[in-house]
GUKOLVEX-124106 format. One record per residue: residue number from 0; residue in one letter; chain; x, y, z of N, C-alpha, C, O, CB in turn. Coordinates in nm, 4 decimals. Glycine has a CB too. Layout:
<sites>
(site NUM 'A' 'A' (X Y Z) (X Y Z) (X Y Z) (X Y Z) (X Y Z))
...
</sites>
This chain:
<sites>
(site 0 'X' 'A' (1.3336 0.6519 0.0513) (1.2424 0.7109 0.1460) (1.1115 0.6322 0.1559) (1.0707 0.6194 0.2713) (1.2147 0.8540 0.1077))
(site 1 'X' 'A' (1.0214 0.5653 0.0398) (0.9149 0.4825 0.0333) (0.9321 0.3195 0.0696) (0.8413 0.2412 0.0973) (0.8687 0.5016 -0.0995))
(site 2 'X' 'A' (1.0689 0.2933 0.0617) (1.0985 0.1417 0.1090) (1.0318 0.0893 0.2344) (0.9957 0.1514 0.3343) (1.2476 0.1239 0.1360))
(site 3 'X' 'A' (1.0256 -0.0133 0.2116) (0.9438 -0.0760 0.3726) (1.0293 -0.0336 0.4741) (0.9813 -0.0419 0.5871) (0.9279 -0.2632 0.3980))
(site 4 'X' 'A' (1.1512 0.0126 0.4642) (1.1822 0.0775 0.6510) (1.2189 0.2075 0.6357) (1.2728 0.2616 0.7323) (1.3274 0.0013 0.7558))
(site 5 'X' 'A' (1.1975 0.2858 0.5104) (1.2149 0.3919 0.4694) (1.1393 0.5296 0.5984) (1.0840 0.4942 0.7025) (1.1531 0.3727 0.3157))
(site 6 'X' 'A' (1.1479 0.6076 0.5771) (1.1005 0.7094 0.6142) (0.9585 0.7409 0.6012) (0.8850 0.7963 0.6829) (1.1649 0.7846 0.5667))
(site 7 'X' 'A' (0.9319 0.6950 0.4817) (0.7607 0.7083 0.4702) (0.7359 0.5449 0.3928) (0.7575 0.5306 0.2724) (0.6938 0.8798 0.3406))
(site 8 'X' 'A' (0.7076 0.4758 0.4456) (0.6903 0.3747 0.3428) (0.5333 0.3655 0.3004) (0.4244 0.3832 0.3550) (0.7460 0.2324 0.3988))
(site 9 'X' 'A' (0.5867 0.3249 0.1621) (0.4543 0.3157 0.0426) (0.4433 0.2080 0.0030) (0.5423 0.1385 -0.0196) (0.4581 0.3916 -0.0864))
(site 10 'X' 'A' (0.2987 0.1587 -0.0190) (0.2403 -0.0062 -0.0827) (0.2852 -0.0867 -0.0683) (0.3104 -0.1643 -0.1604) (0.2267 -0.0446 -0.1973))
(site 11 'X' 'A' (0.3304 -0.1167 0.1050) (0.3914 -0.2318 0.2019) (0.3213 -0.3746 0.0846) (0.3816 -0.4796 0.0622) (0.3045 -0.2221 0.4180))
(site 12 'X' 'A' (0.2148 -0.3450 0.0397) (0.2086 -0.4997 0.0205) (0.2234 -0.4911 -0.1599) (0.1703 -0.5764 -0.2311) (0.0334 -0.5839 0.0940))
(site 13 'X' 'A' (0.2681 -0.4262 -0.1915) (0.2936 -0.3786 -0.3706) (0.1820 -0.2996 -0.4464) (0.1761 -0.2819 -0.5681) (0.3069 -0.5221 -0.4740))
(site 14 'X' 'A' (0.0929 -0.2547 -0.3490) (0.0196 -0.2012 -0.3894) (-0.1050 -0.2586 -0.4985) (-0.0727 -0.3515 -0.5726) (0.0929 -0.1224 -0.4169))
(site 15 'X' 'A' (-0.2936 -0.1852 -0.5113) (-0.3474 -0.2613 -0.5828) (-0.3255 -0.3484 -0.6798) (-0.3629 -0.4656 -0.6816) (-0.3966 -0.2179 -0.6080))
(site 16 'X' 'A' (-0.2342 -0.2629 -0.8017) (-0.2166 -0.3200 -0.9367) (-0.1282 -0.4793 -0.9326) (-0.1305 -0.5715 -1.0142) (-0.1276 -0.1963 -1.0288))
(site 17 'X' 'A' (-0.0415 -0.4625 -0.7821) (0.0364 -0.5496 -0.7744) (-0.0380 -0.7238 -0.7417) (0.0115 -0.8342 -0.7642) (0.1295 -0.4867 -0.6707))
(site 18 'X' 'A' (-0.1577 -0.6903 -0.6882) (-0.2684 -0.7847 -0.6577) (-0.3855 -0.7963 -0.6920) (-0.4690 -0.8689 -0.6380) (-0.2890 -0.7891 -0.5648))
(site 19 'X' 'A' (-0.4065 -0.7041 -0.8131) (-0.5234 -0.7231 -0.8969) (-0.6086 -0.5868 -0.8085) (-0.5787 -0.5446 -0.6968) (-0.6006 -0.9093 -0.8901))
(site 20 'X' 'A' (-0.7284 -0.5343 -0.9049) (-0.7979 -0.4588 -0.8891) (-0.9520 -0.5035 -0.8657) (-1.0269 -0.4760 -0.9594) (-0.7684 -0.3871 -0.9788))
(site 21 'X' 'A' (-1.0116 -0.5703 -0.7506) (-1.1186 -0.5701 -0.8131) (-1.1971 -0.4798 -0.7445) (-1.1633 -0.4086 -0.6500) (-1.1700 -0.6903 -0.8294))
(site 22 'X' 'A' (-1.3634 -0.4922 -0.8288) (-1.3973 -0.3641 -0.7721) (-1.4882 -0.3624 -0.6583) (-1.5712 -0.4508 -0.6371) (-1.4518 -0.2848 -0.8689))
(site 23 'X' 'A' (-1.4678 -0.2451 -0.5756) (-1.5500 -0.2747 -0.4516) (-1.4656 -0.3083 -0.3643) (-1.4603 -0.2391 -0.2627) (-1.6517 -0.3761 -0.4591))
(site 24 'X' 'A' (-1.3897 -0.4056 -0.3760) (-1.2647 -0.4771 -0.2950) (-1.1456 -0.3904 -0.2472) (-1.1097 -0.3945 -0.1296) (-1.1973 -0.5859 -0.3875))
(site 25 'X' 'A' (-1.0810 -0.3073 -0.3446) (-0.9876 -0.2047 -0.3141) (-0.9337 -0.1571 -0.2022) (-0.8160 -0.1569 -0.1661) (-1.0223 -0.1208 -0.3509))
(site 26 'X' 'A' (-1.0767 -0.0972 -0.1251) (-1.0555 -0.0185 -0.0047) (-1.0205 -0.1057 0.0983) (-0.9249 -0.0996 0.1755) (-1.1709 0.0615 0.0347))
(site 27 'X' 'A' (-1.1465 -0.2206 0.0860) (-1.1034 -0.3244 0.2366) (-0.9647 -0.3784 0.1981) (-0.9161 -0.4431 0.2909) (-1.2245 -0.4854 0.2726))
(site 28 'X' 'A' (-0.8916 -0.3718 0.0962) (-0.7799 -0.4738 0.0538) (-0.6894 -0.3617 0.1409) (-0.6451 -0.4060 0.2468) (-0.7413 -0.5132 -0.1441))
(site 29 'X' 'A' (-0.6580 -0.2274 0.1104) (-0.5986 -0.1513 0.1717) (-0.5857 -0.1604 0.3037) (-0.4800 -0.1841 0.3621) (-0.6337 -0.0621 0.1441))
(site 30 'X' 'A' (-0.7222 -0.1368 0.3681) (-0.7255 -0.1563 0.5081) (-0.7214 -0.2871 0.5584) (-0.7626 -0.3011 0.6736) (-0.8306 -0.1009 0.5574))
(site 31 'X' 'A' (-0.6872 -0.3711 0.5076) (-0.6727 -0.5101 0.5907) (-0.4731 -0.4887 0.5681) (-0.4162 -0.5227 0.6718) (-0.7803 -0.6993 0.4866))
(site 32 'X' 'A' (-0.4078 -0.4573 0.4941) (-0.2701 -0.4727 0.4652) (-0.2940 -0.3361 0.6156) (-0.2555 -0.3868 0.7210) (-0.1884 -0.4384 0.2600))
(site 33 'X' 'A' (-0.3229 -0.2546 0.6265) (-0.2311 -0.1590 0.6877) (-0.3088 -0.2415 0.8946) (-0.2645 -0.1792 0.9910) (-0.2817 0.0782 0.6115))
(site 34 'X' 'A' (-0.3691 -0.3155 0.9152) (-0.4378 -0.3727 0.9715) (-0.3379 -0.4705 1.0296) (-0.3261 -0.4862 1.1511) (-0.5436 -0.4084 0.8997))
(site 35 'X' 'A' (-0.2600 -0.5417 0.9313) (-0.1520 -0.6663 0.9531) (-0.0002 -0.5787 0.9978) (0.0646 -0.5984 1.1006) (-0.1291 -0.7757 0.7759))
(site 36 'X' 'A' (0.0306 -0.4825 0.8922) (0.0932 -0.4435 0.9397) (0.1025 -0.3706 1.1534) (0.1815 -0.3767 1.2476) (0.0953 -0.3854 0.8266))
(site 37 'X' 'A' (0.0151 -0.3330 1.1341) (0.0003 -0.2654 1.2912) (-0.0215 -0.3523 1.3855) (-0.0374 -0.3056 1.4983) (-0.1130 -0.1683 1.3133))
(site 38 'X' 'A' (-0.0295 -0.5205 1.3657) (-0.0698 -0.5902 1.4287) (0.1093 -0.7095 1.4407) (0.1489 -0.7997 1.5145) (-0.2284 -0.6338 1.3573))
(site 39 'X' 'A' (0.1528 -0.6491 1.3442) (0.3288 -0.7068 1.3697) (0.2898 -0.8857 1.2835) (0.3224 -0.9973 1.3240) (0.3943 -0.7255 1.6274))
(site 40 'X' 'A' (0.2300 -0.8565 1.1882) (0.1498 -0.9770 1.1076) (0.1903 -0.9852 0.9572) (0.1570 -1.0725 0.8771) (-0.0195 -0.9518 1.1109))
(site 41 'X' 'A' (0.2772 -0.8647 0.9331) (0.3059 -0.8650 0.7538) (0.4327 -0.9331 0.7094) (0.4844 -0.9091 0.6003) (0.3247 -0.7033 0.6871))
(site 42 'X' 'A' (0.4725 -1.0030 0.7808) (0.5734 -1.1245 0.7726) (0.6646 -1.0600 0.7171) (0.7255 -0.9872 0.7955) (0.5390 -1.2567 0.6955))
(site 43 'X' 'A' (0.7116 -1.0564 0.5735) (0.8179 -1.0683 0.5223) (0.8094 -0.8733 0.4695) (0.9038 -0.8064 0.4274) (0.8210 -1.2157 0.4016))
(site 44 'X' 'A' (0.6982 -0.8376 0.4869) (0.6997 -0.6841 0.4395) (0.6480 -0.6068 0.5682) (0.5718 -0.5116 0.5514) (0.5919 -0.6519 0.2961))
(site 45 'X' 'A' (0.6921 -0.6494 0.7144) (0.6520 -0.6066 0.7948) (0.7433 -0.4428 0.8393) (0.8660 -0.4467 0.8482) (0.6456 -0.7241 0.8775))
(site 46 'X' 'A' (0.6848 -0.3396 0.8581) (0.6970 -0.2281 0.9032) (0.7718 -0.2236 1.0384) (0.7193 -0.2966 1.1224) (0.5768 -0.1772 0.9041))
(site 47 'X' 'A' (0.8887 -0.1518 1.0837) (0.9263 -0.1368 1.2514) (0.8704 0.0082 1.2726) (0.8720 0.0996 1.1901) (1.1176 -0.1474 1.2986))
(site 48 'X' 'A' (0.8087 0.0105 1.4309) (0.7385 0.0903 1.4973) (0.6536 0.1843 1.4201) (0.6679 0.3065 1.4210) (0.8167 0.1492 1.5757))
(site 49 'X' 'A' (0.5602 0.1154 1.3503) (0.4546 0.1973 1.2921) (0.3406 0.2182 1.4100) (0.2876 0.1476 1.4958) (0.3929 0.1214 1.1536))
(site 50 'X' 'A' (0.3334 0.3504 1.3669) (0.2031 0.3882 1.4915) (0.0451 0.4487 1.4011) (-0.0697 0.4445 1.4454) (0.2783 0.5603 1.6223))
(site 51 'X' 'A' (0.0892 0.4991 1.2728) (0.0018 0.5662 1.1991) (-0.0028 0.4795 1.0602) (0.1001 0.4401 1.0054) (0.0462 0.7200 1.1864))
(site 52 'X' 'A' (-0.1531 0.4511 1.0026) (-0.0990 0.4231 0.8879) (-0.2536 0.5102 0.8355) (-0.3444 0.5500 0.9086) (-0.0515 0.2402 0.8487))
(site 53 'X' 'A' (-0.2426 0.5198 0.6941) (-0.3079 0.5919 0.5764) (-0.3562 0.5294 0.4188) (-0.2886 0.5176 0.3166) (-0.2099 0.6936 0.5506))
(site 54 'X' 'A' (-0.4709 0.5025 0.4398) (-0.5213 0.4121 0.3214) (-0.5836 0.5824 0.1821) (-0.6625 0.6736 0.2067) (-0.7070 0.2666 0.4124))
(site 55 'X' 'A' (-0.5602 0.5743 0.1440) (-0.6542 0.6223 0.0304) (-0.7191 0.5928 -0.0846) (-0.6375 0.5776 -0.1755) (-0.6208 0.6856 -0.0064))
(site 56 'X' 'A' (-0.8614 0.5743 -0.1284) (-0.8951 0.5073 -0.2672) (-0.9784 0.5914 -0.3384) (-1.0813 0.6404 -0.2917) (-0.9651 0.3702 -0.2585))
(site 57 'X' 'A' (-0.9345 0.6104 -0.4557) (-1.0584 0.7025 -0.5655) (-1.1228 0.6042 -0.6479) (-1.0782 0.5276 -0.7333) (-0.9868 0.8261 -0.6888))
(site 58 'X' 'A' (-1.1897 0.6157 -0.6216) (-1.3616 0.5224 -0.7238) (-1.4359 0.5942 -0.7854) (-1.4675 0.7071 -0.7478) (-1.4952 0.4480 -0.6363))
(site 59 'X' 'A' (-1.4802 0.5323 -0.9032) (-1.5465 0.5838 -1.0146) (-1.4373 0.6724 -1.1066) (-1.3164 0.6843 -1.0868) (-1.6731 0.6716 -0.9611))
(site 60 'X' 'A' (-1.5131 0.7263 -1.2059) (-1.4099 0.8579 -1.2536) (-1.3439 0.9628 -1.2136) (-1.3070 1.0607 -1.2785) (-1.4468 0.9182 -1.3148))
(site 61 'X' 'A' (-1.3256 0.9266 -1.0561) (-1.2490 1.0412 -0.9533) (-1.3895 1.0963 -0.8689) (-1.3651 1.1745 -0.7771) (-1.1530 1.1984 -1.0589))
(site 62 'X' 'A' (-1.4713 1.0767 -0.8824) (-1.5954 1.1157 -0.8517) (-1.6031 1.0995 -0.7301) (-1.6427 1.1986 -0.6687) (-1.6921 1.0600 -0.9134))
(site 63 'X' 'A' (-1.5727 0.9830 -0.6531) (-1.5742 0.9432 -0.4876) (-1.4440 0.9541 -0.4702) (-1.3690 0.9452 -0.5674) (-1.6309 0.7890 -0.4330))
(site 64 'X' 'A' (-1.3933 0.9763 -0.3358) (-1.2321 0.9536 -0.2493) (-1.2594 0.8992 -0.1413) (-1.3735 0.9177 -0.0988) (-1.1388 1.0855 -0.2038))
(site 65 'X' 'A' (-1.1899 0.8366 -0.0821) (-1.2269 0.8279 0.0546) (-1.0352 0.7777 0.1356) (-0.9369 0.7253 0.0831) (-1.3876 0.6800 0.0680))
(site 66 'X' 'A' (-1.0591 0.8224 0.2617) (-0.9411 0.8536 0.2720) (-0.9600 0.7769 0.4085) (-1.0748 0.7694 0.4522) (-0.8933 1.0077 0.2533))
(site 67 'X' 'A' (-0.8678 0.7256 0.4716) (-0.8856 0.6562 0.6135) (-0.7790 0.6550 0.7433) (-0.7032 0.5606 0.7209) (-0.9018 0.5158 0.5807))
(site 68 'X' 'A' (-0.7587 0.6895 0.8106) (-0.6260 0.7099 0.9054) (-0.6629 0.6053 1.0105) (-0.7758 0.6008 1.0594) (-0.6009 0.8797 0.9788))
(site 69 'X' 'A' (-0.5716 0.5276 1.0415) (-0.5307 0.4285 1.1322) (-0.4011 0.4819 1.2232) (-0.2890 0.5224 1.1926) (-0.4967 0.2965 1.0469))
(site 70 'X' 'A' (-0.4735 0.4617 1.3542) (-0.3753 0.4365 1.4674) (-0.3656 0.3188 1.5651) (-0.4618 0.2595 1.6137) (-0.3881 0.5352 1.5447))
(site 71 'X' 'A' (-0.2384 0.2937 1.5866) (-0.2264 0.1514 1.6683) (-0.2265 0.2411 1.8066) (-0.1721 0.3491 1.8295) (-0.0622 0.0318 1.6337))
(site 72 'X' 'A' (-0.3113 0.1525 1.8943) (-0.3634 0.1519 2.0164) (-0.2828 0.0513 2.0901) (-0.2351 -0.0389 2.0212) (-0.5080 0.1262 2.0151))
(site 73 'X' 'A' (-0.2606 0.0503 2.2089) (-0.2374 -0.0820 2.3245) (-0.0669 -0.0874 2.2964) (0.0094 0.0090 2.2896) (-0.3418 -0.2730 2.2744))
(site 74 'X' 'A' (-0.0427 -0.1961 2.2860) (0.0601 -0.2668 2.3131) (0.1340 -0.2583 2.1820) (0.2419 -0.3159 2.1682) (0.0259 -0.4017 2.3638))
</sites>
């Protein structure tokens, strides 16, 4: 169900741990992968007909969240 053509797919690009954590970086790292994907740009882990995508990151000791929804527009 989480596979890249799965039903819900999860951490198209392997997710943080899979590319290092750094800090501060996290969130934009998220939103640039779900960014490529919607743009038909994630080459070899590319998504078919994604219209929605969903970043989420907790920072600090759970203390901040921040949550982000993407929709592809146009073409």
């Amino acid at each position: 169900m989480t596979e890249l053509n799965g039903e819900l797919p999860v951490n198209t690009s392997g997710g943080l741990k899979a590319k290092g954590h750094p800090i501060s970086a996290t969130g934009i790292s998220q939103i640039y992968e779900l960014v490529k994907q919607m743009r038909n740009d994630a080459d070899g882990r590319q998504i078919s007909n994604i219209r929605y995508a969903l970043a989420q990151n907790i920072g600090g000791a759970g203390s901040t969240v921040a949550v982000s929804i993407l929709k592809k527009v146009g073409s």
